[in-house]
N, C-alpha and C positions, 0 to 999 in steps of 0.2 A: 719462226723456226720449225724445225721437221721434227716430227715423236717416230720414233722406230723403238723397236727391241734389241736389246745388247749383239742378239744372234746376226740381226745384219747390220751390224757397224764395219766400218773397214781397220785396217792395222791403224794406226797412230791418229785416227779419230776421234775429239774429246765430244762428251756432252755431260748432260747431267740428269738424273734419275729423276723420272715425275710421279711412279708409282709401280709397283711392287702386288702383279695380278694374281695372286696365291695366296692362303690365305693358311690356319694351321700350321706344323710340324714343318713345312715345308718353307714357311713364308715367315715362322719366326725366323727359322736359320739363316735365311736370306739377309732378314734386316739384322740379326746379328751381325753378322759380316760388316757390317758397314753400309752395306745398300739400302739407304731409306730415302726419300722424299729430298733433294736438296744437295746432295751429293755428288760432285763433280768428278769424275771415272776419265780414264784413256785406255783405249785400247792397244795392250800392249803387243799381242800376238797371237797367230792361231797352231795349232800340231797340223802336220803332215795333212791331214784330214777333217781338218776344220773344227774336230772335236778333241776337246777342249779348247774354250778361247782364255784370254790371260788379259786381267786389265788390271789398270794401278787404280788405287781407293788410298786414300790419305796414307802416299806415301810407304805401302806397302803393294806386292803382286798378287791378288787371286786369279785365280783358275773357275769355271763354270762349265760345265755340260752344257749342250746347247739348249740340253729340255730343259735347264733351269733360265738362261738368259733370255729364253723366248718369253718369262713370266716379267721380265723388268723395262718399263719401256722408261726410255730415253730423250731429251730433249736434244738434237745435237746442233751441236756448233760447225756450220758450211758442211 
């Protein structure tokens, strides 16, 4: 399987988070969210301009800047 970062996933592409490249204030808030190690994510959508993207996490929507999704990379599925 392919590792990318949240930023270039496509709309309704699932994978699952292998690791979380930030580390601090920044990378606690992350893995609060729900983004840790094992987590299976889809990409729900992107704004007009690609910034913000929108993905579903155990059945809820977040939202990410791209300069944060570019810190999570991704295991993805096809």
């Amino acid at each position: 399987m392919k590792r990318v970062n949240i930023r270039n996933m496509r709309v309704d592409q699932k994978g699952t988070v292998t690791s979380v490249k930030v580390g601090g204030e920044l990378g606690r808030r992350i893995r609060d969210m729900g983004l840790v190690p094992g987590t299976k994510i889809r990409i729900q959508g992107r704004a007009p301009l690609y910034d913000p993207v929108a993905l579903r996490v155990k059945g809820f929507t977040l939202t990410l800047r791209n300069n944060e999704a570019d810190l999570i990379e991704v295991e993805v599925n096809g």
